[in-house]
C-alpha positions as CSV (number, residue, x, y, z in Angstrom):
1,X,41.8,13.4,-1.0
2,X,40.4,17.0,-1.2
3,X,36.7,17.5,-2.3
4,X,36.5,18.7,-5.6
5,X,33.0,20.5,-6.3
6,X,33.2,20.3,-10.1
7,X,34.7,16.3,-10.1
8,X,31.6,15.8,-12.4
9,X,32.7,17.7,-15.0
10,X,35.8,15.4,-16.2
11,X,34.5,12.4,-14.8
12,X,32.6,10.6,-17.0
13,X,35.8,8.9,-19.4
14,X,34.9,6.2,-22.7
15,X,36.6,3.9,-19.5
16,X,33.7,4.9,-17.0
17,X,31.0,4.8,-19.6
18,X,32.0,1.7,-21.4
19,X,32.1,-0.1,-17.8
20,X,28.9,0.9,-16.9
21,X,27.1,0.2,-20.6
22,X,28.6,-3.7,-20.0
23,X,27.5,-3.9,-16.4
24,X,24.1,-3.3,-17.2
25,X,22.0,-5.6,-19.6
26,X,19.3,-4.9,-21.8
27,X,16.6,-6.5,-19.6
28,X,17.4,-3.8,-16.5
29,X,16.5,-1.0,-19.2
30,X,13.6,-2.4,-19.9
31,X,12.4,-3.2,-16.8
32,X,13.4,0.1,-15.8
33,X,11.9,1.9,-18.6
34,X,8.6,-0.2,-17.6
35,X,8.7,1.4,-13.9
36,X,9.1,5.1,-15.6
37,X,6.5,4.5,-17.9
38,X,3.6,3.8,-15.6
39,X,5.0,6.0,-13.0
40,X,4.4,8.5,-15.1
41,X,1.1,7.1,-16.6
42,X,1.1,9.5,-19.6
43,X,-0.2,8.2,-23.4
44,X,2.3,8.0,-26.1
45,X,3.6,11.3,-28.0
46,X,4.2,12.7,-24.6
47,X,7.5,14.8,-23.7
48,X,9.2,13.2,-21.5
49,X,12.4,14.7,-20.1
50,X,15.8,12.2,-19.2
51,X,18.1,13.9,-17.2
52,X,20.9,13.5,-17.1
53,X,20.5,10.6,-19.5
54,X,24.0,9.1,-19.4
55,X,24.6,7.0,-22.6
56,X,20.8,7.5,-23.8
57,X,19.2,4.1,-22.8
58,X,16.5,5.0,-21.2
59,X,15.7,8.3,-23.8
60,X,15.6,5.6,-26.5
61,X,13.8,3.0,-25.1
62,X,11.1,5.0,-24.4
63,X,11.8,7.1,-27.9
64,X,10.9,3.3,-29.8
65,X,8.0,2.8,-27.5
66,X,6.1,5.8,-28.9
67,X,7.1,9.1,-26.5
68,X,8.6,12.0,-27.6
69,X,12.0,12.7,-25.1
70,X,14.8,14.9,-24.6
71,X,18.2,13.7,-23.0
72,X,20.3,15.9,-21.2
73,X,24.0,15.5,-20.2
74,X,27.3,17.3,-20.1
75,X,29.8,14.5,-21.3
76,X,31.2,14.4,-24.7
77,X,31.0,10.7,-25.0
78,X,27.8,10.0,-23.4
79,X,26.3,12.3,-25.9
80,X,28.0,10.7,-28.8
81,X,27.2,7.0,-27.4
82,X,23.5,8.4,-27.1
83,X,23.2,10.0,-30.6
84,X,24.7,6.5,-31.9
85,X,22.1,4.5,-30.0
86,X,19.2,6.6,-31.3
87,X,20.2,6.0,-34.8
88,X,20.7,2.4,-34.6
89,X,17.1,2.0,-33.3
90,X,15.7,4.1,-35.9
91,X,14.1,6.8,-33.2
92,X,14.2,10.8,-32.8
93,X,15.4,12.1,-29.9
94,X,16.4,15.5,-28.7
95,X,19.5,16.1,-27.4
96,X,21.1,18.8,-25.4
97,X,24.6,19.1,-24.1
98,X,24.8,21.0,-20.7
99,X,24.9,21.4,-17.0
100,X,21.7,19.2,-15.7
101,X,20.9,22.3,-13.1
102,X,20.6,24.9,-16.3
103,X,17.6,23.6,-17.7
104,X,16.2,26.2,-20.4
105,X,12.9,25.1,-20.6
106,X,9.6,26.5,-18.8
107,X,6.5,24.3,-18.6
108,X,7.2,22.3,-21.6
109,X,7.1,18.5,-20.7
110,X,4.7,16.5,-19.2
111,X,7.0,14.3,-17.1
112,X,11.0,14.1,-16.6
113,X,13.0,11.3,-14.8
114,X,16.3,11.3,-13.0
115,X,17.3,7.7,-13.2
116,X,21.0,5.6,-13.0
117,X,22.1,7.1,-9.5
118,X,22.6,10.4,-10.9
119,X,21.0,12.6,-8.5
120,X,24.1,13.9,-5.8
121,X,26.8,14.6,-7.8
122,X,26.8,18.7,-7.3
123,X,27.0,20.7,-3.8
124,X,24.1,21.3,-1.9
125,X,23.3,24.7,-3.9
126,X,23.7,22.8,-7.0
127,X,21.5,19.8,-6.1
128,X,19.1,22.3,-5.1
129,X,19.3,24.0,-8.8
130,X,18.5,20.9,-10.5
131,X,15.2,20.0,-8.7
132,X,14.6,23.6,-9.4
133,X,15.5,23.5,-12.9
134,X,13.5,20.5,-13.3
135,X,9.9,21.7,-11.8
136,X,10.0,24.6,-13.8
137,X,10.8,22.3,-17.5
138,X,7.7,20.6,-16.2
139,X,3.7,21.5,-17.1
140,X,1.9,22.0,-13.9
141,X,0.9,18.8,-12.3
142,X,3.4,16.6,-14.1
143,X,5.5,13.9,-12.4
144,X,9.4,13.5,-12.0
145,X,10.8,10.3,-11.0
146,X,14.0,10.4,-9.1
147,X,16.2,7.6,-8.0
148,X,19.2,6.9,-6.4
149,X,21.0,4.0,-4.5
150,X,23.0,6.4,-2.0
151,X,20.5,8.1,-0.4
152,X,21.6,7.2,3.6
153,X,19.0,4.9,4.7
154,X,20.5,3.0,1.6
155,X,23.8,3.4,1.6
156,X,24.4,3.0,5.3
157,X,23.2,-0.5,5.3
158,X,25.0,-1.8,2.2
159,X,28.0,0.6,2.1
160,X,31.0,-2.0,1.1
161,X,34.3,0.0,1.4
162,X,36.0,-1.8,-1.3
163,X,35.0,-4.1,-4.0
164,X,36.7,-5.2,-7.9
165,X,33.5,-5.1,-10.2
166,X,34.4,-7.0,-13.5
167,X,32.2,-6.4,-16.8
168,X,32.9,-6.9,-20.5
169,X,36.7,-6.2,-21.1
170,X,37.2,-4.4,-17.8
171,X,37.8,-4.4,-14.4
172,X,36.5,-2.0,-11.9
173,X,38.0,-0.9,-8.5
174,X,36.2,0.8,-6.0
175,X,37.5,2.1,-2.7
176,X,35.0,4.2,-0.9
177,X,35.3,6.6,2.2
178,X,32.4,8.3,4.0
179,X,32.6,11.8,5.4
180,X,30.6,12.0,8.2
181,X,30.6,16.5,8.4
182,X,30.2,16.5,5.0
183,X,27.5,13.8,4.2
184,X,29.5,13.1,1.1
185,X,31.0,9.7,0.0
186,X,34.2,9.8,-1.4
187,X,35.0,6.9,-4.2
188,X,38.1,6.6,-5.6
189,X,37.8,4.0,-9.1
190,X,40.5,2.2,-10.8
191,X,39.6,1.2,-14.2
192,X,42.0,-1.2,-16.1
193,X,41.0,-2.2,-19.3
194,X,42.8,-3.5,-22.4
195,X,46.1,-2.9,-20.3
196,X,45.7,0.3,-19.0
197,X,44.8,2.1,-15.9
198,X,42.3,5.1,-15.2
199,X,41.6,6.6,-12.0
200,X,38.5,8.6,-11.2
201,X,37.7,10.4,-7.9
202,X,33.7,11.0,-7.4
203,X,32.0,13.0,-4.4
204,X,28.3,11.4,-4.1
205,X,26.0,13.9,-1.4
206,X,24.1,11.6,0.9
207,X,21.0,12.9,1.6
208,X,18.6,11.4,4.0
209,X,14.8,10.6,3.0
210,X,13.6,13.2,4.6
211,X,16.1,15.9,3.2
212,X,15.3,14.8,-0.1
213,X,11.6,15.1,0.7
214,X,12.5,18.9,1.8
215,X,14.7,19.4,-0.9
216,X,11.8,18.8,-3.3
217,X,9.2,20.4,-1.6
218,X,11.0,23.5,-1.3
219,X,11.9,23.5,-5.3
220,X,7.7,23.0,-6.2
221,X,7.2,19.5,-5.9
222,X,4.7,17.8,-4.0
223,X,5.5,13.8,-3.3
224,X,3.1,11.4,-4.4
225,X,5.0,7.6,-3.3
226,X,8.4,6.0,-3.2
227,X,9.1,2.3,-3.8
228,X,11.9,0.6,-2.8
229,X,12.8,-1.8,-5.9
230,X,10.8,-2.1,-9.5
231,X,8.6,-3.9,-8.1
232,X,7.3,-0.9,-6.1
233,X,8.0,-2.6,-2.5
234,X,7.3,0.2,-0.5
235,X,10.8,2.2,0.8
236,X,11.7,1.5,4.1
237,X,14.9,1.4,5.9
238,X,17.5,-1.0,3.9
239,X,16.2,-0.8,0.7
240,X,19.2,-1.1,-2.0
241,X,17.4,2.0,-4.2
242,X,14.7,4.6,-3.5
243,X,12.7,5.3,-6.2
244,X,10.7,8.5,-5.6
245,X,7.9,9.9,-7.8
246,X,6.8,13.6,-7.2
247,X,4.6,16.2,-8.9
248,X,5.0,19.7,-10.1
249,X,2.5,21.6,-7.7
């Protein structure tokens, strides 16, 4: 199939999103939201920025436990499942619909996160953008936490070129193809739920560690650590995630 730059912008379906809000539980949030939260090692009433923040879970987990976050993201129904979330947990959020690499903001929040796999989805100028976008939302000195299962000293070593993922009401086909000029994954998804079938096309950007690490650098950041699981096991070739924490210079 021919790469499609914008794939991103139809992508994320109520199929897609309901598959991923069943496949992941309650405790991973949490867990996750603990890792943000002393990554970032900031006191409560803090801005936090989430972007993008998908369905919201991690902008209102962090909402209830006393910070004051924004979630950013350009589909229609992760906004809708995020606003719905924030009001049944009784917390204030901010929320803005766009393009996660037009950030309006300048040196407003005191840390911002990029968490669920999310980072890769644009072209190289794009990706750039973002981390761009992001360092200058952020105060001087404040952290950003990126991470990603597909960078490829990750992907290379766990890269299964098709799997049937089943969660909730649905199951999930994945057939993936790696591009070796392009450093881009190709995964084609079959969704069939309730009796009928959806099929997405997504282009992921596999960057290597030390890309990233330039890719950063060059947008303002300086990098403080990378861990390789929650649990902050230190990165190293193999790891199923990176998670990377960086600070605005």
């Amino acid at each position: 199939m021919t790469y499609r730059p914008d794939w991103w912008k139809d992508f994320f379906s109520e199929s897609v999103m309901t598959f991923w809000q069943d496949a992941v539980t309650e405790e991973q949030t949490r867990s996750e939201a603990d890792f943000i939260q002393s990554s970032l090692a900031l006191p409560a009433g803090s801005r936090v920025l989430d972007v993008p923040c998908g369905n919201g879970r991690h902008t209102v987990e962090l909402a209830a436990r006393g910070y004051r976050p924004t979630g950013v993201d350009i589909a229609d129904w992760c906004m809708g499942a995020a606003r719905s979330k924030a009001r049944e947990r009784g917390v204030q959020v901010d929320w803005l619909q766009g393009n996660m690499a037009e950030l309006p903001w300048r040196e407003e929040f005191d840390g911002a996160y990029c968490f669920g796999n999310s980072f890769g989805y644009l072209d190289d100028e794009g990706n750039a953008q973002f981390l761009k976008a992001v360092a200058r939302a952020l105060k001087p000195g404040a952290r950003f936490i990126l991470d990603t299962g597909i960078l490829a000293e990750s992907l290379f070593a766990h890269l299964v070129e098709r799997a049937w993922y089943p969660a909730g009401d649905a199951i999930f086909l994945a057939e993936r193809r790696y591009h070796l000029e392009a450093g881009r994954l190709e995964s084609e998804y079959t969704i069939l739920r309730q009796g009928k079938l959806e099929r997405k096309t997504a282009w992921y950007r596999n960057y290597t560690y030390r890309e990233l690490i330039g890719l950063l650098r060059a947008a303002g950041f300086s990098v403080e650590g990378s861990s390789g699981s929650l649990e902050k096991e230190p990165f190293r070739l193999g790891s199923p995630r990176l998670l990377l924490v960086a600070a605005r210079k």
